[in-house]
C-alpha positions, 0 to 999 in steps of 0.5 A: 500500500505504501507505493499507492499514490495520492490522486488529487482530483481536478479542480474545475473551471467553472462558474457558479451557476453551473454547480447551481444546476450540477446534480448531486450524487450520494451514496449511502448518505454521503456525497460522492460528486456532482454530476454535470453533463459527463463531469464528475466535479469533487474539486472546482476552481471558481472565482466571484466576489464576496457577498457575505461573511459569518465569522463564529465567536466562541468554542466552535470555529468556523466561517462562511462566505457567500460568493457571487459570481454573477451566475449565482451564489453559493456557500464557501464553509471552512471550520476548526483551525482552517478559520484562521487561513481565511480570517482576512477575506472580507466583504467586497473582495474578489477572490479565486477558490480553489475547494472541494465540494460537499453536500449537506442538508439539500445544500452544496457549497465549497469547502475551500483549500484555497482562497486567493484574493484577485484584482477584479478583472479576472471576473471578466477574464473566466467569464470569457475563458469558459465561453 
């Protein structure tokens, strides 16, 4: 087992919207990717604007954005001590996110790995690439 190598799923270029009408698939309760067209998407590579930030107070770290990319919005959740890589993302940034996606409650949203902060023209520079 020890020559068994890690593969990192692809990380998507897409837009929101289009995870917006992704198909989730779960097997036996847990989400196992989401289908769009012949994608499997587990990893996205999305960039939008920050439209919202929840921060907690208190024993139970976590923090959610809601990200806009003009096709739609959707929830960006990191928890535990992956609060503090996230802690200086504020509302109005424009940011590029690469995650993973999960599914919980009827709802799927970004759990990020990165969240890089962009100047805003690379809104208009991924609208145009996957056009």
């Amino acid at each position: 087992m020890a020559d068994q190598k890690f593969k990192r799923n692809i990380a998507f270029k897409l837009r929101v919207g289009d995870l917006l009408i992704g198909k989730p698939i779960i097997n036996e309760e847990r989400f196992q990717f989401l289908e769009l067209g012949d994608k499997k998407i587990v990893r996205v590579n999305v960039i939008g604007n920050i439209i919202d930030k929840y921060q907690s107070e208190g024993e139970k770290k976590y923090i959610f954005f809601t990200l806009d990319d003009g096709s739609g919005q959707i929830q960006l959740k990191a928890f535990g001590d992956d609060v503090d890589k996230f802690k200086e993302i504020h509302h109005g940034d424009t940011v590029l996110v690469i995650g993973i996606l999960r599914h919980w409650n009827n709802d799927t949203y970004i759990s990020p790995e990165i969240i890089k902060e962009e100047n805003p023209k690379y809104l208009l520079l991924r609208k145009l690439e996957l056009e």
